[in-house]
C-alpha positions as CSV (number, residue, x, y, z in Angstrom):
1,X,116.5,96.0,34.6
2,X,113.0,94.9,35.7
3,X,111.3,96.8,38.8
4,X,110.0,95.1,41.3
5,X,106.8,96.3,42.1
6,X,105.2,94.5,45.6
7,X,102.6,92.5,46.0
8,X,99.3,93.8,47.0
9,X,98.4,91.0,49.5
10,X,101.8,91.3,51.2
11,X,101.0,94.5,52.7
12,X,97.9,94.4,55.4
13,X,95.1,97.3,55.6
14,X,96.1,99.8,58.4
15,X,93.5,102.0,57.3
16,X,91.0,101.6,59.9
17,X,88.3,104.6,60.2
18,X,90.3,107.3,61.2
19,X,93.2,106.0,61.6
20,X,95.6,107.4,59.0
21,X,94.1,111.1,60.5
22,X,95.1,110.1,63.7
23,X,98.3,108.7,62.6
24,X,99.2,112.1,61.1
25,X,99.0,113.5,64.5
26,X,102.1,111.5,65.8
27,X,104.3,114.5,63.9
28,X,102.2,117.5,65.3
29,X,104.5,119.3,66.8
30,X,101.4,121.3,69.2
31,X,99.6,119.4,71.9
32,X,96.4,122.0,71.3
33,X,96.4,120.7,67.6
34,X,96.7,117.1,68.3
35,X,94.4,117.5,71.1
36,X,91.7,119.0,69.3
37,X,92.5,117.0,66.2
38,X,91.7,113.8,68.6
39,X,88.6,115.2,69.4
40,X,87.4,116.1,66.3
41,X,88.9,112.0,65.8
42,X,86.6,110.9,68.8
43,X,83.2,112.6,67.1
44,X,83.8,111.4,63.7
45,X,83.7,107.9,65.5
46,X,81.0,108.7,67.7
47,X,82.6,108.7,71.3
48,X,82.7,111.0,74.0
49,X,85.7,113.2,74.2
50,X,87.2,112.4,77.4
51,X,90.4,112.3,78.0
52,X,90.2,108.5,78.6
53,X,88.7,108.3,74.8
54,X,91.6,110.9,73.1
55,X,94.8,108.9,75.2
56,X,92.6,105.5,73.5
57,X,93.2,107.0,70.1
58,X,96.1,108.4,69.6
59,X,97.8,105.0,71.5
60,X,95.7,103.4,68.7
61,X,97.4,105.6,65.9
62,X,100.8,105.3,67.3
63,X,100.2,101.2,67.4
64,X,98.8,101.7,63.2
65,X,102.2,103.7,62.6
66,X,104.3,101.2,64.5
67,X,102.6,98.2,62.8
68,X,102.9,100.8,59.1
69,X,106.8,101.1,60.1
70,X,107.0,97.2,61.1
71,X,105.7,96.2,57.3
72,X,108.0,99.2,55.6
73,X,111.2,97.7,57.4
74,X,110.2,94.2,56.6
75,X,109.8,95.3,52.3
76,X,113.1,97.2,52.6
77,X,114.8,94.1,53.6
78,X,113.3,92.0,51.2
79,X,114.9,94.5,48.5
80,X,118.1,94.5,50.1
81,X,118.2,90.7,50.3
82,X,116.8,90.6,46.0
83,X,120.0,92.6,45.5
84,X,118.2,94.0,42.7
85,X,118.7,97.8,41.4
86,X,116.6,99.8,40.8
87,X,113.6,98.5,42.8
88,X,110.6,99.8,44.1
89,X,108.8,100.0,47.7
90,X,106.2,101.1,49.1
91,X,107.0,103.3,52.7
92,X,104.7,105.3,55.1
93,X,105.5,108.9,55.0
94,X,105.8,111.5,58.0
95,X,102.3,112.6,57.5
96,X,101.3,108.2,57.4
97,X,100.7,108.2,53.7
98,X,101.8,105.2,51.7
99,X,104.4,106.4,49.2
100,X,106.0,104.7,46.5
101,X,109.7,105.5,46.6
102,X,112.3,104.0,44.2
103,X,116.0,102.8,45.5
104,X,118.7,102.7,43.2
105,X,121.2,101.0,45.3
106,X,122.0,99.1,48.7
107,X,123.3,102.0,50.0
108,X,120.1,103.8,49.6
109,X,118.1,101.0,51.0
110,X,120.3,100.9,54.2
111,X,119.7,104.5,54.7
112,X,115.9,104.4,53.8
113,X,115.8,101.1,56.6
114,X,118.0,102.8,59.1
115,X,115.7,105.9,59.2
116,X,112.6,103.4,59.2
117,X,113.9,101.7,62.3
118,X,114.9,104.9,64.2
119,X,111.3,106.1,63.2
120,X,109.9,103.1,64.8
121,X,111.9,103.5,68.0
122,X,110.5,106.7,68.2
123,X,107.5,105.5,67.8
124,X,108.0,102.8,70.3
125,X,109.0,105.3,72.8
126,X,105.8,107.5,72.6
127,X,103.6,104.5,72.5
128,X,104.7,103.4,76.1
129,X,104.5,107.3,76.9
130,X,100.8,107.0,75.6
131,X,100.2,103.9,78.0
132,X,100.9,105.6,81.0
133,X,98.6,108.5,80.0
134,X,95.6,105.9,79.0
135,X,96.2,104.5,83.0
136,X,96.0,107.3,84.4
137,X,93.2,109.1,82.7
138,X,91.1,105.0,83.4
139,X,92.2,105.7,86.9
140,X,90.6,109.1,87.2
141,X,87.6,108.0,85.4
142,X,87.3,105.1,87.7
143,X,88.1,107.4,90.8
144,X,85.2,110.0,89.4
145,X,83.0,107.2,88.8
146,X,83.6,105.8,92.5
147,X,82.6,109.4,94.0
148,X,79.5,109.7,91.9
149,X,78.7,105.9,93.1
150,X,79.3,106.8,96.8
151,X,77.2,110.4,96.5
152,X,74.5,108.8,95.1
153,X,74.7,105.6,97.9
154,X,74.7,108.7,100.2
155,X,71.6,110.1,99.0
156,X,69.6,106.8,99.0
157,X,70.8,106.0,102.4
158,X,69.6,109.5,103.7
159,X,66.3,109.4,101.8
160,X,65.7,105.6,103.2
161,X,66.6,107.0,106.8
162,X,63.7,110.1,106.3
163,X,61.5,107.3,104.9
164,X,62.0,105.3,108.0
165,X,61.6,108.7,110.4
166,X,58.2,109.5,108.8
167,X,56.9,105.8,109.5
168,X,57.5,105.6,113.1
């Protein structure tokens, strides 16, 4: 029986800088850890840690698992459809390592694809969790940034009027 090993172009690069750290945090069961761990994320890429900045990431590293998940399910099916046993994939683990796992049978493969697609639902659900999160810390930057913007228009204003009051 031959082993079907895949093909190295079929599977796109998900490892963007960062990303499969970030990724890993998706299964931290602690929001200090994955907090911090975004952080530490955030100044190995050179941005500020804001809020705004960490909701950015780990949307982005629940979007690299999803797309990870998306490419696992599609292999798994391929296999099933090849009918052909024992056979080889590759699968993105709990921690968003690649892993080369080998199925035996169909059975198998229906299991491994059936807890691939709960894992993207999951997935899918704390992405749109992650959404709302990234709006509403852009809406408090924007709302901090409007109130810096009117203080300082308040200051010019009042230094223009004392200006104006030492000329006449």
């Amino acid at each position: 029986m031959a082993l079907r090993k895949p093909a190295p172009a079929f599977r796109p690069s998900i490892r963007n800088a960062g990303s499969l750290d970030a990724r890993a945090l998706v299964g931290s069961k602690t929001a200090s850890r994955r907090r911090s761990a975004m952080i530490t994320v955030a100044a190995e890429k050179g941005l500020p840690a804001t809020s705004a900045t960490s909701a950015a990431i780990m949307l982005q590293s629940t979007n690299d698992l999803k797309l990870a998940l998306r490419m696992d399910i599609l292999e798994v099916q391929e296999a099933i459809a090849e009918d052909v046993w024992p056979t080889e994939v590759t699968v993105t683990n709990a921690e968003g390592k690649e892993v080369l796992v080998t199925l035996t049978s169909r059975d198998e493969a229906q299991n491994l694809l059936e807890t691939l697609e709960q894992r993207l639902n999951q997935a899918s659900d704390l992405s749109q969790q992650q959404q709302l999160a990234l709006q509403d810390a852009q809406s408090q930057q924007a709302q901090a940034m409007q109130t810096i913007s009117n203080i300082m228009k308040n200051q010019h204003d009042t230094l223009k009027a004392i200006i104006q009051n030492l000329r006449a």
